[in-house]
N, C-alpha and C positions, 0 to 999 in steps of 0.2 A: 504494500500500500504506500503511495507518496507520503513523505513526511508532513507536505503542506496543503492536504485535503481535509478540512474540515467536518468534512459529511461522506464517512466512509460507505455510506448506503448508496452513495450516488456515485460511486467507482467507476462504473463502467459505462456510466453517459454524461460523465462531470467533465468535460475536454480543458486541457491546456486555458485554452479561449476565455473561458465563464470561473475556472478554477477562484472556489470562496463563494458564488454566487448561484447559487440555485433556484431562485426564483425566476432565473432566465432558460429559455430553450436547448436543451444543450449541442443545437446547432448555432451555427452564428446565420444572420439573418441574409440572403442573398443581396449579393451587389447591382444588382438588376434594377433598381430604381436610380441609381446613380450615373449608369451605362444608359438607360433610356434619358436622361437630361442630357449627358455629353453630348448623346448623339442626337438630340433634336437639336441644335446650334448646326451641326451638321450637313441635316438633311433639309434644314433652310435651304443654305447654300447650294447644295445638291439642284433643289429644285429653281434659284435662280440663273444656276448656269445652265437646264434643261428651256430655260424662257430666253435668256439672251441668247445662247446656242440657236433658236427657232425650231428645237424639237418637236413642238408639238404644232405648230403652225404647217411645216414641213411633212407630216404625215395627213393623209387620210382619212377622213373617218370611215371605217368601214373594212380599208383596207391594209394587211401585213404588210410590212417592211420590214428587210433585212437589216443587220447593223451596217454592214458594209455597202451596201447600197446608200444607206441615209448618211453614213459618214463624205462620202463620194458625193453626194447631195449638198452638204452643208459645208463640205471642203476643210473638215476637220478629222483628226487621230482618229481612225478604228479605234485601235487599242485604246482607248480614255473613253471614247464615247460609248463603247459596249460596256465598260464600268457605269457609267452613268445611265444606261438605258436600264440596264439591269437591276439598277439603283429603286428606278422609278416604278419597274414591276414589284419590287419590294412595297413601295408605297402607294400600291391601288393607281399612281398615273398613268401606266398602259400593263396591257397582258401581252404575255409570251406563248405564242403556239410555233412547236416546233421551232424553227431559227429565227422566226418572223416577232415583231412585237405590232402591238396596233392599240390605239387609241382607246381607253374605256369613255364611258359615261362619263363619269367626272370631270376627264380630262378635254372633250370634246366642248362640257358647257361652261368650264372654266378656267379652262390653260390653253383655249386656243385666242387667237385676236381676235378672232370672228366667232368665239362662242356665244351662243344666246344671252348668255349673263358672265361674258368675262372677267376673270379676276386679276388677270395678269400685270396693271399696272399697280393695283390696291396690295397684290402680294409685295412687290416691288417697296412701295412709299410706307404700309401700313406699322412695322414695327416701328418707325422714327428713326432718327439718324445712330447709325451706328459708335459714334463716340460717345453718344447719350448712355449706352450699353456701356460701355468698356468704363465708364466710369461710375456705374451704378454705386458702389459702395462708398465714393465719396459723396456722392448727392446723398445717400441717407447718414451718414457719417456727419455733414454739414447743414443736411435742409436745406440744400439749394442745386438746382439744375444748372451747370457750368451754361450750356447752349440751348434755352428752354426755344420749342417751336412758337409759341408766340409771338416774339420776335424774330421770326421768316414767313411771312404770311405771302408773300411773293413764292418764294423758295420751296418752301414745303405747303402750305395748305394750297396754293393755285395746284399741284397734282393734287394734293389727296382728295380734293371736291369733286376732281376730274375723275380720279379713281372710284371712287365711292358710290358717284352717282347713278350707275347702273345697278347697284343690290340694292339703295336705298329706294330705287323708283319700282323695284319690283316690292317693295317691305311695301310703301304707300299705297302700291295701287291691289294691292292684296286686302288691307285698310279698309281705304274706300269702297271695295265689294263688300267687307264683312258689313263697315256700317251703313252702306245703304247711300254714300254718296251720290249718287244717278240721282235718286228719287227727290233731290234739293236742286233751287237752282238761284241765282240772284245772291247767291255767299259770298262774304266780303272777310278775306282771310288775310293773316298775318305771319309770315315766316321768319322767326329770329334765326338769325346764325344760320341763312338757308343754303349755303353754299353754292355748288348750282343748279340749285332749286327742284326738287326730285319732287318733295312734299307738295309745293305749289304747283307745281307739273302736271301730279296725279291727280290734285281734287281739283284744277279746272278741267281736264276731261274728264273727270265726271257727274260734275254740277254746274250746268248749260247755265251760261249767262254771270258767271260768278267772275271777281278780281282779285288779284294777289295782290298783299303789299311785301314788298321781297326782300331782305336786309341781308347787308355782310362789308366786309369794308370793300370799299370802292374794287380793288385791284381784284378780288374775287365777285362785286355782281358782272364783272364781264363777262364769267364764265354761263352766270344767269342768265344775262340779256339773249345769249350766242344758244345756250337750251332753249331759250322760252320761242326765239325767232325761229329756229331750228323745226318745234312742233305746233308752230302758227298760232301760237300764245301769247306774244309779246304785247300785244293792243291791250291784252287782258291783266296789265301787270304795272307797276308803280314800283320802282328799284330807290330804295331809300337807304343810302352809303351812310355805314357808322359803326362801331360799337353799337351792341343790343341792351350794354348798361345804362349808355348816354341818349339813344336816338328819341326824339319825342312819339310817344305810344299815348294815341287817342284812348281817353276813358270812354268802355259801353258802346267798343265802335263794331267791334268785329265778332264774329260769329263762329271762327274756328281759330286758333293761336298755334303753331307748330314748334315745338324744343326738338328738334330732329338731330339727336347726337352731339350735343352742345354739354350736357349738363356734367358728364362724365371731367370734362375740362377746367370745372370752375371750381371745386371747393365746396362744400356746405355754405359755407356764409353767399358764399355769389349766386350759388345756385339757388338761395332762401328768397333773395331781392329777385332775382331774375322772375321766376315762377309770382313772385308778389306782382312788377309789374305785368304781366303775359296777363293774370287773373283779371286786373283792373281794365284793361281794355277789351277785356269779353262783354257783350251781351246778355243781360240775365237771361239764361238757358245755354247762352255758346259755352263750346267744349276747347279745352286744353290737352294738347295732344304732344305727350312727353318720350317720345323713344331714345334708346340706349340699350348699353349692353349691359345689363343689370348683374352684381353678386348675390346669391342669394345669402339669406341673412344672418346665417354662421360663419360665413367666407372659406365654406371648404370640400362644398361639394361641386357646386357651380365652377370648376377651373376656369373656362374659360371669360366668366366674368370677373373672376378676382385678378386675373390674371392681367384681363387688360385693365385693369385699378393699377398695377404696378407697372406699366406702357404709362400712361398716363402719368405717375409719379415719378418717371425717367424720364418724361421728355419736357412737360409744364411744368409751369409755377406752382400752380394751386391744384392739379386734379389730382383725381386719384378712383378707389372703390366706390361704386355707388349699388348700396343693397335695395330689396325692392322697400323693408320696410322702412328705411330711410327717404325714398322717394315717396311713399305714405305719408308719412309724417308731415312732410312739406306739403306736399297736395291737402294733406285736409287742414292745414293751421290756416288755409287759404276760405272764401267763402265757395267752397266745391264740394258734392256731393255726387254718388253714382259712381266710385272711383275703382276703375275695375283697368285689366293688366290682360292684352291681347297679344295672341303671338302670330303675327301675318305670315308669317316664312319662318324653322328653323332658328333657333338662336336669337332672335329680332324680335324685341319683347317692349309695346308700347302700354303706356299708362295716357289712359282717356277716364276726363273727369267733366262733368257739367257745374258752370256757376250758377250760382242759387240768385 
């Protein structure tokens, strides 16, 4: 028996490892949760070289292609690109039959240019700038973000609104079918922080005769102006350049208010005044219409909300997590009632609330 085993009953399942502590497994716990974080940093990058590469623009849908053929295509390494193709069958972006790969689902409506609901530029801009990352431990170490995106609203939000705006107009007009948009018409609505304007987009096609008022700072309503023109909405629309803390907001004017992805960026305190005024220029009976990527309100099941809570806390000032019963909270200290939590799409989870 070891001289320095405590618990001679547990001999022969007491390992080196745990030696003195028995209330532990006397395996040690797999490294497998550590090996899947390395390598999600990874298979990022993985998948932004298969988008600049034009791997998936380059194929098909429908149809196999060889590696060497696609390499000869794209006038890159065999040998590296069969590494990365192979990559990608690892991560559901294509399947392999026999020597051939080809295009799944996924990848057809989200990793090509021309996919129905492209994601490729949003993958691209969505994490924030990468030294944001690399310095992550001194922003929480200090409380402050060396390079916060705030100040690049040129630089980084003129893409990200560009990127964004095709999930956000399928999130809105998914929305407007649940609640019955069509069946309104003569709505006089308000977009804070509309970037380029997905929300406003969606509910004047669907409520004939209605007008937006369209907010973001100047350098981003162009991208508005160029959507709204684009889908022969622009007559129907009033672009009012500003900050949505500063802008003047009509009391009892508007009938619908949109926070489409804003609120995650401000903080509690901003986001408390924000939602104060959005309330004050409703209509008694118009609705407040709050989307985001919400945490749920342990911050531990929900990954992917908490998660982007710490996106936010690496790239801005002030944001960070926002859980759903946190956005409650705020909604009803307001004068709103009826405050219920819609999911249009996957993941895309709005809070709609009527003024009393």
């Amino acid at each position: 028996m070891s001289a320095d085993s405590p618990y001679p009953e547990l001999k022969k399942t007491h390992t080196m490892a745990h030696a003195g502590r028995p209330w532990r497994d006397y395996k040690p716990p797999p490294s497998g949760p550590v090996w899947s974080v390395i390598n999600a940093g990874n298979t990022y990058w993985m998948l932004i070289a298969a988008i600049d590469l034009g791997v998936f623009d380059a194929m098909e849908p429908g149809v196999g292609t060889s590696g060497s053929d696609l390499a000869v295509q794209l006038d890159v390494s065999q040998h590296g690109l069969q590494h990365l193709l192979d990559c990608m069958v690892t991560l559901g972006f294509l399947d392999q039959i026999d020597s051939c790969y080809e295009l799944t689902e996924t990848s057809e409506r989200y990793l090509r240019s021309d996919g129905p609901a492209s994601m490729v530029s949003l993958v691209k801009i969505s994490p924030g700038p990468l030294d944001n990352w690399i310095g992550l431990s001194e922003t929480i170490r200090s409380g402050k973000v060396k390079n916060p995106i705030d100040d690049d609203i040129v630089g980084f939000y003129r893409p990200l609104v560009s990127a964004t705006f095709p999930t956000q107009y399928r999130v809105a007009t998914r929305l407007g079918s649940i609640m019955g948009w069509a069946r309104h018409s003569g709505l006089r609505v308000l977009d804070l922080g509309a970037g380029a304007g997905p929300w406003s987009a969606a509910l004047l096609e669907h409520a004939k005769d209605s007008m937006a008022v369209i907010n973001d700072f100047s350098s981003i309503l162009e991208l508005a102006e160029s959507s709204m023109k684009s889908k022969a909405l622009w007559q129907q629309c009033e672009f009012r350049a500003g900050s949505f803390h500063e802008i003047h907001i009509e009391e009892s004017c508007y009938d619908m208010v949109f926070l489409g992805h804003i609120c995650r960026t401000e903080g509690e305190k901003n986001t408390k005044d924000l939602v104060r005024r959005a309330v004050a220029g409703l209509k008694p009976g118009g609705k407040i219409v709050v989307a985001d990527y919400f945490s749920d309100n342990d911050k531990r099941v929900n990954a992917f909300g908490v998660m982007m809570g710490l996106t936010m806390l690496a790239n801005t000032r002030n944001g960070g997590a926002v859980t759903f019963e946190e956005m409650y909270r705020i909604l009803a200290a307001n004068p709103i009632e009826r405050i219920r939590v819609l999911e249009p799409i996957g993941a895309n989870m709005v809070f709609v609330g009527d003024k009393t």
